[in-house]
Steps between C-alpha positions, in 0.01 A plus 500: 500500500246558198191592616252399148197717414265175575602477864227588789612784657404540869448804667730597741533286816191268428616198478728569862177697623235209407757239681511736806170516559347217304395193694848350341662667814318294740670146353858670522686347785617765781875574373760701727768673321817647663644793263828600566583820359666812610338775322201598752264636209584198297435243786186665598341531140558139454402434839185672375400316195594181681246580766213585263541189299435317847895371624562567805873711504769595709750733453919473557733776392847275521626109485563486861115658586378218240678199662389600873111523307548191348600305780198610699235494205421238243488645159359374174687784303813703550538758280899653466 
């Protein structure tokens, strides 16, 4: 990717920041998101930023933990 001299460049986070806590976050529909990963530090961090931009996450460290979640949650996002 070429990034040209003429582009706007944004500072850091901004645009993600102004969405956050802009009054764009009020007309995003409630999503939850199962993540299924089995690195703890990895899970939580996206866990993390998942929960700040406003989803609504839960956490499953194998396949079988995921399918027993799944069955007893309705999710708009799995993430593998």
């Amino acid at each position: 990717m070429t990034i040209h001299e003429s582009a706007p460049a944004f500072p850091p986070n901004e645009r993600i920041e102004s969405w956050r806590t802009g009054p764009l976050l009020d007309k995003v529909p409630h999503m939850r998101v199962l993540v299924v990963e089995d690195q703890r530090k990895m899970a939580k961090f996206i866990q993390q930023g998942l929960g700040e931009a406003g989803y609504s996450v839960d956490l499953a460290e194998t396949g079988s933990s995921a399918e027993l979640l799944a069955a007893e949650n309705e999710y708009d996002l799995v993430i593998l």
